[in-house]
N, C-alpha and C positions, 0 to 999 in steps of 0.2 A: 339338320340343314344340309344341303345342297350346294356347291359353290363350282364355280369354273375357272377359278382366279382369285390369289389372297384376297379377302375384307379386310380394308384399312379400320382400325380403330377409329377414327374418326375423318371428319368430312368439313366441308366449307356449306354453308349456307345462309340464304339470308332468312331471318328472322320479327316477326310484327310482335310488339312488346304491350302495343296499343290500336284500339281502335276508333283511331281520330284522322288519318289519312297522313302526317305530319313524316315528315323527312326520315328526324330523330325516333322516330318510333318503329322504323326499319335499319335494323342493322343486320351487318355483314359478320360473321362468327364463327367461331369455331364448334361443332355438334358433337357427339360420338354418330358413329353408325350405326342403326338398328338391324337385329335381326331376323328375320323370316321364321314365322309358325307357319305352322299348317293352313294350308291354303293361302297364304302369303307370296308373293315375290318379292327380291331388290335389286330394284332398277338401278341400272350406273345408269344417271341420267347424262345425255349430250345436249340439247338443248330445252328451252320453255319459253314459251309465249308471253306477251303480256296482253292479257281480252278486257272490255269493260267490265269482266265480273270481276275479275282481280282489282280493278281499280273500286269498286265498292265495297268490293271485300277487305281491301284495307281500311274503309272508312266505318267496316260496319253496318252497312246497308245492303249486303248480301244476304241470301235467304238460309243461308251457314254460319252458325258463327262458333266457331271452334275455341277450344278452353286455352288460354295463352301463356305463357308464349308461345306462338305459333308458325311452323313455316310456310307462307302463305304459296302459291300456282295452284289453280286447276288442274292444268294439261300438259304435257311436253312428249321427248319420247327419250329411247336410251335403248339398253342394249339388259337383259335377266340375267343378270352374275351369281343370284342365292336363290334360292326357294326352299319353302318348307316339303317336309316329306309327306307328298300326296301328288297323287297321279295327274290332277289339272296343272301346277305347279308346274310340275317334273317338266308337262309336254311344252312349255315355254325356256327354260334353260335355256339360256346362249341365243336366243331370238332377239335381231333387233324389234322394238315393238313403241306404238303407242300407247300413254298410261294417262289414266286420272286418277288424280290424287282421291285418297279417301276423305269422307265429310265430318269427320272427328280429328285424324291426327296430320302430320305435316304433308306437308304439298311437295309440289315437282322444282321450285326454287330453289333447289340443293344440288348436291355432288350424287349424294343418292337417295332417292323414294322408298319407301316400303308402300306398301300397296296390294289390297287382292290382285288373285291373279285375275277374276272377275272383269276387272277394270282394266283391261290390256287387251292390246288387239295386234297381233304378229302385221307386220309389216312387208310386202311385197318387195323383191328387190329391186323394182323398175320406182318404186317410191324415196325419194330425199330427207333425209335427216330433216332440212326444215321443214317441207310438208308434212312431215309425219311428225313433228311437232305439234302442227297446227292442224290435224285431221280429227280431231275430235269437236271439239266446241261447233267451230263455224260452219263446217260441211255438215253434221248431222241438224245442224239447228236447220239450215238452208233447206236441206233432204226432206227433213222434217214438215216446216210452214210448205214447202209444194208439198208435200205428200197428202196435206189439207185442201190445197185447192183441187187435186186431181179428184181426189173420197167424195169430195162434195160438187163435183161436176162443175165447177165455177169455170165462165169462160173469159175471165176478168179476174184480177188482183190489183188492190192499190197499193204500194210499200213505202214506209219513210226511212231514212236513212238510206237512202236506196246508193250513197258512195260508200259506205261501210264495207267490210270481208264480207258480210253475211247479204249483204245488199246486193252488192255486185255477182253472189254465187247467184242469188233467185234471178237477175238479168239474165244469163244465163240461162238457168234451169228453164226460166220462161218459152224464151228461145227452144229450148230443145224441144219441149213440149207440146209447143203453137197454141201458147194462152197468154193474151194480151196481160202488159202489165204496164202498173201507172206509175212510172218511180219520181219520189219525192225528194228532194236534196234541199239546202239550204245558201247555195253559191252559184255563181255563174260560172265556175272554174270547178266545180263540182257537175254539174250539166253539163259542160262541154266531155269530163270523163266520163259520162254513163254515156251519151250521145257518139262517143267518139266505140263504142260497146254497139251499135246500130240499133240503140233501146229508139222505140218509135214513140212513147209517149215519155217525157220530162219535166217536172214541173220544179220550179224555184219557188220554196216557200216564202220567200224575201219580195217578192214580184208583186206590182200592187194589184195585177187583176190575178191571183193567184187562188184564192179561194172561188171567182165565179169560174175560171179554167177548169178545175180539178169537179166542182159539179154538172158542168157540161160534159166530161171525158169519164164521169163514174154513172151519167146516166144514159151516155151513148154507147158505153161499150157493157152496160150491164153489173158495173163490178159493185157488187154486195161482201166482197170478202177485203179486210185489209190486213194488213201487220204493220205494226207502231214499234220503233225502237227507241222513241225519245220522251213522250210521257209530255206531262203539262198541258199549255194550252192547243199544241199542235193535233193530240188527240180529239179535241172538242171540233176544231176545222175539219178534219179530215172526217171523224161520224155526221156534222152538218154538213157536207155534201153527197154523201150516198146514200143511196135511194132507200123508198121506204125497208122495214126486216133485213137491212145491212149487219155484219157482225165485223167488229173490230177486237183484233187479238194483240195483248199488249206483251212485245215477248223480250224488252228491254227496258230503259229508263235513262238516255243518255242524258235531259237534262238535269235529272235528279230532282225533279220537282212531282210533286203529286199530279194525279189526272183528271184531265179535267173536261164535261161534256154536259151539255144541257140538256136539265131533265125533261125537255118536250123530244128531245130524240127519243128516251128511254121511251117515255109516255106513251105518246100518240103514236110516232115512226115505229114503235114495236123494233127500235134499233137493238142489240147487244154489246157488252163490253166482256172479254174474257181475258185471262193470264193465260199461258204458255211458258212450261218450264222444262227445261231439256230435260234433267234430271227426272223430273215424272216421265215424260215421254217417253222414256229409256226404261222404266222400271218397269210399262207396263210391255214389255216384250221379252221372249225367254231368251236367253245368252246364245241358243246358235242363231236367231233371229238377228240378236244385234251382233254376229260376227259376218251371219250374211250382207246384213245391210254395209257393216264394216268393207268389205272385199266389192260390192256395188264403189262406194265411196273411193277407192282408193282406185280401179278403175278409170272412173269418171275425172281425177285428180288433174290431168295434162290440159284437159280443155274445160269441163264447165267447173271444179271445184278447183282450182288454185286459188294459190292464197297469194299474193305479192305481200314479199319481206323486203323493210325498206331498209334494216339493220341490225347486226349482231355484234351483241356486248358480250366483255364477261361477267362472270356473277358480281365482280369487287364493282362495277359499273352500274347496278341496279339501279341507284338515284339517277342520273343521267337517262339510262333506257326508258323509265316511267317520264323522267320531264319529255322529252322526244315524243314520246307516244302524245301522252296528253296535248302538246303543241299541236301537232297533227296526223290524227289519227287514222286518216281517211288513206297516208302517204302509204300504208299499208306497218303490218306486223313488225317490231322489235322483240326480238330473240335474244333470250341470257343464253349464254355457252358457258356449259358447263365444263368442258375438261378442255 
């Protein structure tokens, strides 16, 4: 091992015992700190996110489910204090950087991560702590769904959750790109924030002509490609209004219910349904591809990938951070701090 600064014996962390989503079943603890093997780093982590995956992952309902106790994040970032002795390793030392957590052992909810170095992506110094937090999940998923509509020529996109991080990057990306898109919200104070973004099409799912709106504006502007973030029945509206051979990609689940669409779309519209998971998408590209795309990303951070963070807690604060988010999520990102 490799260090640039003593390793404390142990560390602060919070901790899932269960998964049921329940208060008690996150606790705040005392860990040791692990150490770095070969090909390893250890993050002194400074802050982490809290994303819808985290909040299903505590329930269980994530496409992970790790052997427990467990420390649950995805994503955060921090600063390489250890690595194991190997040359990928070595060349991150002392870098601040973005990390995800690995899909077996603890997460970025801690004082520190162990973590491939794999899963790190060095950090520009024009880039912020909180950004570089939140540069993994929501910019590549964003990067990702356009990078779908660009492949396949589409000159229309429908999106829901379109007040989300991940929502509001694709407004954006839309823009940069000059390809109409149809953003879906659920509020009128939710419309006014995409609208108030110069997005030209808006629709409120709550609105009672909201369903003929949405198939008048998916067969005049063409759009055959959607992205679904909320699942249930909002899926089945949104494939019954677009046009015949439409495809709907389902790359979240915010209301936790199953999805739902009528088999005359499959049928006769020759419509499709597909998943979307970052983590595949990731895998099938080699490591300078995704350091490439990483340095695109962080780039692009000041104007079309920011993230709006509406508040930082410390780790002893985690209950409070997740109530906050959940109340409302759209207010943008809460951030644990770590040190």
């Amino acid at each position: 091992m490799r260090a640039i600064e003593p390793i404390p014996e142990s560390m602060r962390a919070a901790v899932v015992y269960a998964y049921d989503g329940a208060p008690e079943s996150l606790r705040v603890e005392t860990r040791p700190v692990p150490r770095p093997e070969r090909g390893q780093v250890l993050v002194k982590m400074v802050a982490a996110p809290i994303n819808p995956s985290d909040l299903m992952f505590l329930k269980g309902l994530y496409g992970v489910l790790k052997p427990l106790p467990v420390v649950p994040g995805w994503e955060g970032m921090g600063r390489v204090v250890a690595t194991g002795d190997d040359g990928l390793s070595r060349l991150l030392l002392g870098k601040r950087v973005a990390c995800a957590a690995p899909n077996q052992q603890d997460g970025t909810w801690a004082e520190y991560m162990l973590t491939s170095a794999t899963r790190c992506v060095p950090l520009r110094d024009t880039v912020s702590d909180e950004q570089g937090a939140t540069l993994i999940v929501n910019p590549l998923t964003a990067w990702a769904l356009m990078d779908i509509v660009r492949n396949n020529r589409q000159r229309a996109f429908v999106q829901t959750a379109a007040a989300s991080a991940v929502g509001r990057m694709l407004v954006r990306l839309s823009q940069h790109f000059r390809i109409e898109g149809v953003h879906i919200v659920r509020s009128e104070a939710q419309a006014e924030l995409i609208r108030a973004m110069d997005a030209r099409y808006v629709l409120n799912s709550e609105s009672p002509d909201f369903d003929q709106r949405l198939r008048d504006l998916c067969h005049q502007l063409h759009a055959r490609l959607a992205f679904e973030a909320v699942s249930g029945m909002l899926s089945a509206r949104v494939l019954k209004a677009m046009p015949q051979g439409s495809r709907l990609i389902l790359y979240g689940a915010l209301s936790e219910s199953p999805l739902m669409a009528d088999p005359r779309d499959l049928i006769f519209e020759q419509k499709r349904i597909e998943g979307f998971w970052l983590a595949d998408w990731l895998s099938r590209r080699t490591l300078w591809s995704q350091l490439r795309l990483s340095r695109q990303i962080q780039r692009a951070l000041g104007n079309l990938m920011h993230t709006t963070i509406a508040g930082k807690y410390p780790l002893s604060e985690v209950h409070r951070a997740l109530a906050d988010y959940q109340a409302s999520m759209t207010a943008g990102k809460r951030l644990l701090v770590m040190h």
